[in-house]
TIMI-987006 format. One record per atom (N, C-alpha, C, O, CB): residue in three letters; x, y, z. Coordinates in pm, whole numbers, plus 50000, padded with zeros to 5 digits. Glycine has a CB too. Example, Ala and Ser with C-alpha at 12.3 -4.5 7.8 and 13.67 -1.06 7.14 Angstrom:
<recs>
ala513194943150780ala512304955050780ala513204967050780ala514244966850846ala511314955350905ser512854977550708ser513674989450714ser512905000350787ser513415011450804ser514084994050572
</recs>
This chain:
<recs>
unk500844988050000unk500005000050000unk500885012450000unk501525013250105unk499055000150122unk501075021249924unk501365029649903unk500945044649973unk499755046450000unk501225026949806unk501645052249994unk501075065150132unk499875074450069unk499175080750148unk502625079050184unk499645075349928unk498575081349898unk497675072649869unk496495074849843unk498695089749811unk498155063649872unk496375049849874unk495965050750047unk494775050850080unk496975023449824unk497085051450152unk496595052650282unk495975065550285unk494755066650291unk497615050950386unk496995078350280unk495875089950299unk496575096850204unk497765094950179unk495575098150453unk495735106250139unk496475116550064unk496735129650145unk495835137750168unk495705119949937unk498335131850197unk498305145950308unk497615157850248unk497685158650125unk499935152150349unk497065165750304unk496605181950267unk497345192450301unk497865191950412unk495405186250325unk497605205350210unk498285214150208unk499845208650244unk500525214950325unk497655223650290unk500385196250178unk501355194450254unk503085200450229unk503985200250313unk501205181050260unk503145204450113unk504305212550112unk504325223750163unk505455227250198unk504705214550011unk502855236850196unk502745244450243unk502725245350436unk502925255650500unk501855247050164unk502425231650494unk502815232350593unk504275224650682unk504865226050788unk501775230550625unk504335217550581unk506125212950610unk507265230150576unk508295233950633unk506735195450433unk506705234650496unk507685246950467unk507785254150558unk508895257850596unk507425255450368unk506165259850644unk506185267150746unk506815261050839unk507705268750876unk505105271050782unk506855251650896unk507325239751017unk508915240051011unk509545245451102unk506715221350977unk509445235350921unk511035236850960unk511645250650921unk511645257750821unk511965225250881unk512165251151050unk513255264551046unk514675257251079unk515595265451082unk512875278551183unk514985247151097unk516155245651151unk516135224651112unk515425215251148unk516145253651346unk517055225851044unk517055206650951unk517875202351008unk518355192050962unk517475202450776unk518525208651153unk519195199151272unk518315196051379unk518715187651460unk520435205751342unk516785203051402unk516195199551482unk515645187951524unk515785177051469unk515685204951475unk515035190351617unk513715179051633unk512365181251602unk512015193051611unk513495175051765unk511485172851567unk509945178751508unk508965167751566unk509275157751630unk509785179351312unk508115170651541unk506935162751617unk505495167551522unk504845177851505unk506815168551811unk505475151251467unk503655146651388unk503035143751457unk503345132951509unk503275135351290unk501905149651505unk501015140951574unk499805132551531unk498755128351579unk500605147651653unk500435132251429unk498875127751289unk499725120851224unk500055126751121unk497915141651159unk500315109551240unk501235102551153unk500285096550996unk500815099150888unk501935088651259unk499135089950997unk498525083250959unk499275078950857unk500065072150923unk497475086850947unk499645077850741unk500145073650632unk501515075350627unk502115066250569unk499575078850536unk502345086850684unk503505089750683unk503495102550617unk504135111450674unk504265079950632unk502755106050481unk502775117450461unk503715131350453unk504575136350380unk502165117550516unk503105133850555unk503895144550647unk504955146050702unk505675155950690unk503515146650727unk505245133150789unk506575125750825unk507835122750717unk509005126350732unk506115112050872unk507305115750611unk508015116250516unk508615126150447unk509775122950421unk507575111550461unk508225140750390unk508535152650350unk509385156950501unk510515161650489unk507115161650298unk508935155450606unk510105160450680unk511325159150720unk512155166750770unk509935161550744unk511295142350673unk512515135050719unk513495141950557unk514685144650547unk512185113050742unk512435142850459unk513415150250334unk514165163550372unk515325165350333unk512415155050199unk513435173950458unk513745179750529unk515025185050620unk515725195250613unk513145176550554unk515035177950674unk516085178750757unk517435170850770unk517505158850742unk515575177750851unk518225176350803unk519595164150845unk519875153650910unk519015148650984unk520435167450898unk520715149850901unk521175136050962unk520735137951108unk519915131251170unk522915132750948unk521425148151149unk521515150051313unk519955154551369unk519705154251489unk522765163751358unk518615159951236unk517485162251252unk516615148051291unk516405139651204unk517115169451133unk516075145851453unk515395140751472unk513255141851427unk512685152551406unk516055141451573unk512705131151426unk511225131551404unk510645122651529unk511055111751570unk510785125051246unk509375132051587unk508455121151669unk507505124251595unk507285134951540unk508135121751832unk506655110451593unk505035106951532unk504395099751605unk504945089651648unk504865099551403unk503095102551643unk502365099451726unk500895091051613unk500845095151497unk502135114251826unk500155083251643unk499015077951634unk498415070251683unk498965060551735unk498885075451570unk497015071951683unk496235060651795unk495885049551701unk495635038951759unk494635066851881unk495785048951539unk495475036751481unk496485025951431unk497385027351348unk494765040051383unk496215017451485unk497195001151458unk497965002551317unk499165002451292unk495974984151437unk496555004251213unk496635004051098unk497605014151042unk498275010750945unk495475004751057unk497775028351102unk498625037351020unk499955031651143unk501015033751085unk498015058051007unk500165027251243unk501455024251314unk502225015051221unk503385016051181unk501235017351459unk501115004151192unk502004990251125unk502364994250997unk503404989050955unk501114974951106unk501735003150912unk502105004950803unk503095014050779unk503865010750688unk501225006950745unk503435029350857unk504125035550901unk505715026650992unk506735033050966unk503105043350970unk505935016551066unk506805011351126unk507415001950980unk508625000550966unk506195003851268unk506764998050915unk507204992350795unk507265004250670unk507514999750558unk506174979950762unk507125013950679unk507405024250549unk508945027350618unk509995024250561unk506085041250526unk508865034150756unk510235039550787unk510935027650854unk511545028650960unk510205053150886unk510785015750778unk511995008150913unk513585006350883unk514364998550938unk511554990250949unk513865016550773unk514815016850776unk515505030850785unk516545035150734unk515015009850696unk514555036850866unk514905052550903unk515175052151048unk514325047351123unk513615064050871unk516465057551099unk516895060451237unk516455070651294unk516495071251417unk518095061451251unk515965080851219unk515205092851276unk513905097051329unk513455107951365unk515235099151207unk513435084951324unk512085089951342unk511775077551421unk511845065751387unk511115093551202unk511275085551582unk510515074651667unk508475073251650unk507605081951642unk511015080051848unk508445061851650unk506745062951628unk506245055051759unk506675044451805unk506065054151462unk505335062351799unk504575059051901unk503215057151862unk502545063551781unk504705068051998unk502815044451956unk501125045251914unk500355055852052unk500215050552163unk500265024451916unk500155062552042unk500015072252178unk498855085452078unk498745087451957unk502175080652253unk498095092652212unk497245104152162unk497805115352166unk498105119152279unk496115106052225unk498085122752073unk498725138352057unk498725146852222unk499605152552286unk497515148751927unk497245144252247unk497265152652366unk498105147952465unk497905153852572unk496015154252422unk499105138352470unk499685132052551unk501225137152517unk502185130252550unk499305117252542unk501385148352457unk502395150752437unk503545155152514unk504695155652470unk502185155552374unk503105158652649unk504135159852753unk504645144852822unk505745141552867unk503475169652869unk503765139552814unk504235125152865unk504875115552775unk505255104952825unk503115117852915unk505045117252664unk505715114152529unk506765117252569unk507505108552615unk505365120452401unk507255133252563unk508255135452582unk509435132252660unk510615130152633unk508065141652584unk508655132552777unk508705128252946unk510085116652910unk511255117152948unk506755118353029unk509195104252800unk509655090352824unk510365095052760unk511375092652826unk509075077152802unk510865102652638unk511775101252545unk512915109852597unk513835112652520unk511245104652409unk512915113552700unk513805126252738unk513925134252686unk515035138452654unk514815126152754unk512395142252640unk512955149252538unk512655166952574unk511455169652562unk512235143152390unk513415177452610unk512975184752666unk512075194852585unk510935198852609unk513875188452729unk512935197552485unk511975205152364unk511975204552199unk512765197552135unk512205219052381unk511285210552159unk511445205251990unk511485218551886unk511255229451938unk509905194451937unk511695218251773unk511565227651680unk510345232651615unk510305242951548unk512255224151598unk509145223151642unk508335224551602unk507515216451602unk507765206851675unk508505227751535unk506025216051518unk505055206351559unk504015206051456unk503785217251412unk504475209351696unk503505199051417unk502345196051316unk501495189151349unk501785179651420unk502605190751210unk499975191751305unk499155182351307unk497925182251191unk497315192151153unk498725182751439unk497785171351154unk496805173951012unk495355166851062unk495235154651046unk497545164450842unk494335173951117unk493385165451202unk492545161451125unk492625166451013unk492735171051312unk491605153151145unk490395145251081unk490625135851088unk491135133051197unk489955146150964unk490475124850994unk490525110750969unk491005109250801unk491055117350709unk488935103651006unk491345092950814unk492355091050690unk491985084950591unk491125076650619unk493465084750712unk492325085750463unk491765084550396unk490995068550410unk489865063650401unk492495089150303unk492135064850431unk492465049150465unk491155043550544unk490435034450505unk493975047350572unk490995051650677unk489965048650767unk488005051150714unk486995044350731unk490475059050897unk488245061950659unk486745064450560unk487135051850463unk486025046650458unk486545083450451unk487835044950397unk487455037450279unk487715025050293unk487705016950200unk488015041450165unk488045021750437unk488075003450441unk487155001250558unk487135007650662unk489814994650479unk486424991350523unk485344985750557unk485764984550690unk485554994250762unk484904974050484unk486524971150755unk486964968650885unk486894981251001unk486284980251108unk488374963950864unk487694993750952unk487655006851036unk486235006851107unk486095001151215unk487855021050936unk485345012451052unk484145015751080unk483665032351097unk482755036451168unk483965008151193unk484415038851023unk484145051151008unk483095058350936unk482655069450968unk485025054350974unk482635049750817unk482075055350726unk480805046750695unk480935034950665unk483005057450623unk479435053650703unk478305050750698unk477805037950536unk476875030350507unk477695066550707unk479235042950469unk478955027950348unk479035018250389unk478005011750374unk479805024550234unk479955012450448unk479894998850508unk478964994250593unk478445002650666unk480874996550567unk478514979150604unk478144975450688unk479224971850788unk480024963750742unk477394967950650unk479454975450906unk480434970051011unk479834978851134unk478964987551124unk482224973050973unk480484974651249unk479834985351434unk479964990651398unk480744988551305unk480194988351587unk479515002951413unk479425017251448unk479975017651589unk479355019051694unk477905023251438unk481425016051566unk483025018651621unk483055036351653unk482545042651745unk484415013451472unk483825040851542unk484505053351546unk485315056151638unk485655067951645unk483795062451545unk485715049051710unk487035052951777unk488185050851713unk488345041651634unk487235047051891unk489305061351752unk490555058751669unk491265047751742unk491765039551665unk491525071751652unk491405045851844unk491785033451965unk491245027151947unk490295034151983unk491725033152096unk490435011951897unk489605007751937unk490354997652058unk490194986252014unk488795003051826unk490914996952160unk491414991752279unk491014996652404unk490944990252509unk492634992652277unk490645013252377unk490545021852473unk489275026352469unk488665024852363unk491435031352470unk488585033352589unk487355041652577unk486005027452504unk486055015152502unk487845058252444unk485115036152463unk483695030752404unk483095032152322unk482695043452295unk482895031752445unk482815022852255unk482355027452105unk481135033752047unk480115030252108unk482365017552034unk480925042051947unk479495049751931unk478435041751982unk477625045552066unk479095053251779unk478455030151926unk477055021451923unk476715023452135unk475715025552204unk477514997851840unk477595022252151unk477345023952334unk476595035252399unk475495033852454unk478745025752412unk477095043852391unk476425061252384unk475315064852379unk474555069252465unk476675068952285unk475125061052177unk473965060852077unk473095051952175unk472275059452228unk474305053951908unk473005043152205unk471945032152289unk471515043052452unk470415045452504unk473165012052344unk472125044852469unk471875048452623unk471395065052650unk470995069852756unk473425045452711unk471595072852496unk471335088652500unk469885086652454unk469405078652374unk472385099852391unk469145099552555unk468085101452519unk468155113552423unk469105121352424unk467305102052626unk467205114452348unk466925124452215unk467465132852177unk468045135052071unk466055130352204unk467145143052337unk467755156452386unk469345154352391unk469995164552367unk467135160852544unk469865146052410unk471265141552436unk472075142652255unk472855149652192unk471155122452518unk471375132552242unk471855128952053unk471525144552013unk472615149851992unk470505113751931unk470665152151999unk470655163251941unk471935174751915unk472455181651828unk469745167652005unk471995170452077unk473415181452083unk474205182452045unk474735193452033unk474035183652149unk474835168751996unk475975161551919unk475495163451794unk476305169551726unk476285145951951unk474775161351753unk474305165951614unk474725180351574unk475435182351475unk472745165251607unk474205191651666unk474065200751625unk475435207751650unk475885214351556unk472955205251667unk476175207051774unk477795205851809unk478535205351687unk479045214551623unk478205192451894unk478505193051668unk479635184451621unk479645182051495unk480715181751434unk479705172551679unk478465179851432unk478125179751297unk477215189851242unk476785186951131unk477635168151270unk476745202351296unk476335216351262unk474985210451153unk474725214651040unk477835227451177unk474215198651237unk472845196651160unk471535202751153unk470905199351252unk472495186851185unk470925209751084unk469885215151105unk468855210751152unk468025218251205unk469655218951032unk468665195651141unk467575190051181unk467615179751318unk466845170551348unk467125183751063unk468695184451381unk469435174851515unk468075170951546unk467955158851528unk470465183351666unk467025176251586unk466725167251740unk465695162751658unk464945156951736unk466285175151918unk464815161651455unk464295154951439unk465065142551398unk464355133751351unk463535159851384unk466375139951405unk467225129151362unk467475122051494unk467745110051493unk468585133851285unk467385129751621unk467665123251747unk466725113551771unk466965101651792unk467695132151857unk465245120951765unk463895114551853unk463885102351717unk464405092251764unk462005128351882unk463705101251654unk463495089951577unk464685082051576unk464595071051522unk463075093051446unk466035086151635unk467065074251687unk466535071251814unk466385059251836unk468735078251704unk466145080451918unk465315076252048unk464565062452041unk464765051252088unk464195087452077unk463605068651960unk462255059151923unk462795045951883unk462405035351933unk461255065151790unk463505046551813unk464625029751774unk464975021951864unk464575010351873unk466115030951720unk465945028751958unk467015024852049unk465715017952179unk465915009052262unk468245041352104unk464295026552152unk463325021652337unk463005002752294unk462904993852378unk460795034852369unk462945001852199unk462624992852138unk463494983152134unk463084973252196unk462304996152042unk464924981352069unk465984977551987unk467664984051989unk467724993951916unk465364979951862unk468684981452040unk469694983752052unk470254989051896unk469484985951805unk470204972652119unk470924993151873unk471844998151789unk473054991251761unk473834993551853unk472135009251830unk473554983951678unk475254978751672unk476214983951508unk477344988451486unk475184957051679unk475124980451429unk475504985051346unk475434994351235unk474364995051174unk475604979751336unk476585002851194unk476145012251114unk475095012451005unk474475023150995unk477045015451071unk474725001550910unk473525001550838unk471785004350898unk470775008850844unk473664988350785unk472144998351056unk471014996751167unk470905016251131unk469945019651061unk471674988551379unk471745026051173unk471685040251160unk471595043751032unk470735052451025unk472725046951216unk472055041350921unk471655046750795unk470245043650723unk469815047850616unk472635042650711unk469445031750855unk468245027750791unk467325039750856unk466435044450785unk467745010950826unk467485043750959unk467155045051071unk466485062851009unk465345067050991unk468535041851197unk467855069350992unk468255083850940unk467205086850826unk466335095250804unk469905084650878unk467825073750754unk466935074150569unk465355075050579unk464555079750499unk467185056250459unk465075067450736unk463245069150697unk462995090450734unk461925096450732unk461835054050880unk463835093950750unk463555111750813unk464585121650724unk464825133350756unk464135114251019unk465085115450616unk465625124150539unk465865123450363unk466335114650290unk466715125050605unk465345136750338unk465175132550158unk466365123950073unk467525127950062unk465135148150065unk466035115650034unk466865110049938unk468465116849892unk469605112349905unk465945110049823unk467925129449834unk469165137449773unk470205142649907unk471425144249900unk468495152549677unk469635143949989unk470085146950125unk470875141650194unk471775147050259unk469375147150193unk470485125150183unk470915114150278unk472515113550315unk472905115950429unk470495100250211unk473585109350187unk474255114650192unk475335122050298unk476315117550359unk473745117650141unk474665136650294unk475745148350386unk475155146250526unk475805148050628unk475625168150336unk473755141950523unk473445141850654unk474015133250740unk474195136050859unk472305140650667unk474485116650662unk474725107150753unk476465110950766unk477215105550848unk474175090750696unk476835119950679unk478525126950682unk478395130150797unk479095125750887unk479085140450584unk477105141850819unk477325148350947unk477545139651071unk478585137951135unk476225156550972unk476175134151092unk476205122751196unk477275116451206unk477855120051309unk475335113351180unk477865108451148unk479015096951170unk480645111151209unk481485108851296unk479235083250958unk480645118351160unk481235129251184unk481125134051360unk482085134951437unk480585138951079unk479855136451387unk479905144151520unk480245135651603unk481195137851678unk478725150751569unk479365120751609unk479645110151690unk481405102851658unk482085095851734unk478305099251657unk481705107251534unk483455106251589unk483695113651648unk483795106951751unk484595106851510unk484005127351690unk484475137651739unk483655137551854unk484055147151920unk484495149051656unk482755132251913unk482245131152080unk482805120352099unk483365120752208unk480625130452129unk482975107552031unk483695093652108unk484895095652165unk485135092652282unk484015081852016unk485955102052062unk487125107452060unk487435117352128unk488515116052185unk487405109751964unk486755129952151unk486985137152224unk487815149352123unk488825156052144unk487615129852338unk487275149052059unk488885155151933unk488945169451982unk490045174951993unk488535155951704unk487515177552020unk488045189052049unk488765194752216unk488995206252253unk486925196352006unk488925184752272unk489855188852417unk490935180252369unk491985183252426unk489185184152597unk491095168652269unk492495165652255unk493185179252186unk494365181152212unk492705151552162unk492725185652127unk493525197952053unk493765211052161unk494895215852172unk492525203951909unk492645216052236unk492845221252352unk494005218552407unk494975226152408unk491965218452426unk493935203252474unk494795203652574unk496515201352508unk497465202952584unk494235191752682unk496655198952412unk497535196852287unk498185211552302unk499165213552374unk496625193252126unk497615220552234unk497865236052185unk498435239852329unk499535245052348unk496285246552125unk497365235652443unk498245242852586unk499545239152616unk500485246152654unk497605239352725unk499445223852587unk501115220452654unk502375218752513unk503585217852534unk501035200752759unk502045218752438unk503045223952323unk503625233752303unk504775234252261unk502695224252227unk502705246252339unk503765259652355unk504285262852435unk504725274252442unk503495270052341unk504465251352554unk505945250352629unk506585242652544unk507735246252517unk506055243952779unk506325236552513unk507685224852494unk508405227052330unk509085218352275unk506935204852507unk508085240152270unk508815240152168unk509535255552202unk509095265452259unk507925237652026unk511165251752123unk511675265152135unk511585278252095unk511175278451979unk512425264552118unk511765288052133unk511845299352047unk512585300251931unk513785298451910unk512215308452110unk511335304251835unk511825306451694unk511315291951663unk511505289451544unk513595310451665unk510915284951710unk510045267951668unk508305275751571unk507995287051536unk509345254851908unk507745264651564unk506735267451503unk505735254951498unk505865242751487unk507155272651380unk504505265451513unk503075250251532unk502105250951414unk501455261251400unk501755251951697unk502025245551368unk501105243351247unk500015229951239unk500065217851258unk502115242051125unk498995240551197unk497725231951208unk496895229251099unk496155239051091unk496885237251294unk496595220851006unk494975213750960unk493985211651003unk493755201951076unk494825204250932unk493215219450970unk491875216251053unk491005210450944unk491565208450837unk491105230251129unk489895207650954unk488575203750888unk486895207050942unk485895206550871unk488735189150884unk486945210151069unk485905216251116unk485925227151165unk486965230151224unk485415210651182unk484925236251161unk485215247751195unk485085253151332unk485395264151377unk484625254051122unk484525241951393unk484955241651571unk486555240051595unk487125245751688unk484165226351659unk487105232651514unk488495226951514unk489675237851477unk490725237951541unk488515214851406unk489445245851382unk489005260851339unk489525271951427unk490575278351422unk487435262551341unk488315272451522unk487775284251610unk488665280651701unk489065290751758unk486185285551661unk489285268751753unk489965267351890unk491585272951852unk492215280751924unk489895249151953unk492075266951721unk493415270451674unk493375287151623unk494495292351613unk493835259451544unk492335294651595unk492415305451587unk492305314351722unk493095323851724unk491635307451497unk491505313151829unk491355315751962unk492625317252017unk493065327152075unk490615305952029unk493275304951992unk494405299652060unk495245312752049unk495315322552123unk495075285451993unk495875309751930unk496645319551844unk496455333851897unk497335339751957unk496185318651692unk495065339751866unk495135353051901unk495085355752050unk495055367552086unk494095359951835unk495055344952152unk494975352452304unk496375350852336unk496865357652427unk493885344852433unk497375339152242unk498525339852319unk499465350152226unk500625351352267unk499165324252348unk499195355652137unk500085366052000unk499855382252083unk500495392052047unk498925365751778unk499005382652180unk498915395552223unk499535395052387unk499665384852454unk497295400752205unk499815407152423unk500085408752561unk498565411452675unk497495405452686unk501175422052559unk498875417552711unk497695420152832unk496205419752781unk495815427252691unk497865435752904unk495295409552853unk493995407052791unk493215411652907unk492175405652935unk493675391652738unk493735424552997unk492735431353113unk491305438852991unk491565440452872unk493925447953232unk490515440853024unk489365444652973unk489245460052993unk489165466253099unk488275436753035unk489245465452842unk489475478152772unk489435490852908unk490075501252903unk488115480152639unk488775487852994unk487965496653095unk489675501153176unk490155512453183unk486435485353218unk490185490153219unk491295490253281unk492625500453273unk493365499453175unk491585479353256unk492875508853360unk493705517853307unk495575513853275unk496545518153214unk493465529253411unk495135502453368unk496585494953366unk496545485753344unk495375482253328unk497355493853457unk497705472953321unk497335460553320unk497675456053446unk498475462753511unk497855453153216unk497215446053491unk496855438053643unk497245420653597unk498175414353647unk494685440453701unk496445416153512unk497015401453422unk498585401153444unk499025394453537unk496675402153227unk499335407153371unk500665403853362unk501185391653240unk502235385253237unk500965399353507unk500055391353146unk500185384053016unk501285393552957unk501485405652960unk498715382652921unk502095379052882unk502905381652758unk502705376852640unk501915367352641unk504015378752771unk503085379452548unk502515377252404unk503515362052404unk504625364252450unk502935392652259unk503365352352375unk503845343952390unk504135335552220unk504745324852212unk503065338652500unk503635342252111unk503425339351984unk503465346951885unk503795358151923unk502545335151973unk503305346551774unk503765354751679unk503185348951536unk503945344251451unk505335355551690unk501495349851515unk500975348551387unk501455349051274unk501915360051243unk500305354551373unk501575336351154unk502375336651085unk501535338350965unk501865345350869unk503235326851101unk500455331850974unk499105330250901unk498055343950944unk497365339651036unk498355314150954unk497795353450927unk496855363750923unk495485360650888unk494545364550957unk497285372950842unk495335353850780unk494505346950751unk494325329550732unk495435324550717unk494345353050667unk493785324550730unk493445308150712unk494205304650563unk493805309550457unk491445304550703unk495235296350571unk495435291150408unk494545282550397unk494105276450495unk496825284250358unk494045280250251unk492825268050204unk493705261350061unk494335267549975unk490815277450143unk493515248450072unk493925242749888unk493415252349775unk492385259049763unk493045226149838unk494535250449694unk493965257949573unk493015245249471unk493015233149496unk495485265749475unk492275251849358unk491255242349255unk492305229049234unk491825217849251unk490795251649070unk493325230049208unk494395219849172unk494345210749265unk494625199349228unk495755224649161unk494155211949345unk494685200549487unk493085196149505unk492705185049468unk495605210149678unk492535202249541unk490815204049541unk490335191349479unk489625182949536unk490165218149441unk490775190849365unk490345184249206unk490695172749243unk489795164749268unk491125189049053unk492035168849257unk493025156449282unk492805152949370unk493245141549386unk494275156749285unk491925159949506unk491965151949623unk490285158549695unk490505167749774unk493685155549727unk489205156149683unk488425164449728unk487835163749796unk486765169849787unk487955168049686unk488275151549970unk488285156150104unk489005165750126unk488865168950244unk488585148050187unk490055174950050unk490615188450109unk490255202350063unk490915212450043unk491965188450092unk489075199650055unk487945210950022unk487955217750123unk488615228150113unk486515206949994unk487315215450245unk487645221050392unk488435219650428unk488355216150546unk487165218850485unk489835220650373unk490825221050490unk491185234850524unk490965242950433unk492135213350458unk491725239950640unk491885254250664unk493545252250724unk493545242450798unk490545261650785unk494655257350716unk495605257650741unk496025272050873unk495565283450866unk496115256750606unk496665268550945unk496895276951054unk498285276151118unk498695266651185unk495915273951151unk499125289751084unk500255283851186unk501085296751269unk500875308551243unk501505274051086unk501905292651357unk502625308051413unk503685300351510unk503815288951554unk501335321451520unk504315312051519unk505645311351554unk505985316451742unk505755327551789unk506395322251431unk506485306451806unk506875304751947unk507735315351926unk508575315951836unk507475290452005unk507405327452049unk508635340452042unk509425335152167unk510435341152206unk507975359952069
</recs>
């Protein structure tokens, strides 16, 4: 299998370029999935330039431990990004040059059956990137009442019709358990038009990944403890795909790029904030029609990055 049959990376020369400043450093993927990314960096840098890569799926570890096994530079861990201080911890590693992460899911994982990501297949309605750890949708989905499923709908997958897609999963589940994903695409299809079906069950299988997973406090807590641990003049760069995913890496960015965040009224500052960053991106980079065309899960991708002062 080849790394663009596993995933095809997004924006990826544009965010390997921003990412290395220094090809003696150390760097850190936290989205290994295919290698991708990893791979252009190890082109990257020098001999003496170390790589860490992080992933929670078997599937991109084993295939990844056999793409680089004859690379000395690059350690791979099966571990969660947000775990990145304790990564380090083991590796002795005190700080790095920089950091990447390309979030969503892989190509690999939407298009093989076994995964269970994607509402074509028949297989559980899984969606965890671990499946060793934590609980799988079908668990949740069974035990949430209406009002519950809605939220996640409307959260996570920005559905217009959350809580008439909830109560008629309600109405299922009082009856009949949930296991497998066809059980939900039957389920959805009796409450949504034909032409529709489609983006809606995108959405769904979408939000309920990102509530199993937790994806938006793994990036939270990620973004907090990374801008210790990289040096000045390092750099963090981000892929997003949702625009919650989005809003946190832009948030991020602008509360730590400024100094004192006392409230306008204040004649002095009292906080004692320092600007701790340095926006490199002003605006969001997006793929151009070219990449778009050739690859068109990177339609939404939004690119984000800035620089540790």
């Amino acid at each position: 299998m080849q790394t663009n049959e596993f995933h095809k990376p997004v924006l990826l020369e544009t965010a390997i370029e921003f990412l290395i400043t220094d090809p003696n450093g150390i760097y850190f993927d936290g989205t290994l999935g295919g290698g991708g990314y990893s791979e252009l960096i190890l082109k990257k840098i020098s001999r003496e330039g170390r790589l860490i890569a992080t992933d929670l799926d078997d599937a991109a570890i084993n295939f990844c431990n056999e793409k680089f096994k004859d690379e000395n530079r690059i350690i791979i861990v099966k571990e969660n990004f947000r775990n990145i201080r304790t990564i380090f911890k083991k590796l002795n590693v005190p700080k790095i040059k920089g950091a990447v992460l390309d979030l969503g899911i892989s190509s690999y994982q939407i298009d093989s059956p076994s995964e269970g990501f994607s509402y074509r297949f028949e297989t559980d309605f899984d969606l965890r990137f671990d499946k060793t750890k934590g609980n799988p949708a079908y668990e949740f989905i069974n035990q949430m009442e209406a009002k519950e499923i809605a939220e996640i709908l409307r959260i996570y997958g920005e559905e217009r019709f959350a809580f008439k897609i909830a109560r008629v999963i309600e109405n299922y589940t009082k009856k009949k358990s949930i296991r497998k994903t066809n059980e939900l695409v039957d389920i959805i299809s009796k409450v949504t038009p034909r032409h529709k079906l489609n983006d809606t069950l995108s959405r769904v299988f979408q939000a309920f990944r990102i509530y199993v997973n937790d994806e938006l406090n793994n990036l939270k807590t990620f973004l907090n403890d990374v801008i210790d641990l990289i040096e000045s003049g390092g750099r963090i760069v981000i892929v997003s795909y949702h625009s919650l995913e989005d809003r946190i890496v832009k948030e991020f960015f602008n509360l730590n790029s400024q100094n004192c965040s006392c409230p306008p009224e204040f004649e002095k500052c009292i906080c004692g904030k320092k600007m701790r960053l340095k926006k490199l991106t002003k605006k969001i980079i997006t793929p151009d029609e070219s990449e778009i065309k050739l690859n068109p899960r990177a339609r939404s991708a939004k690119l984000r990055a800035a620089e540790v002062l």
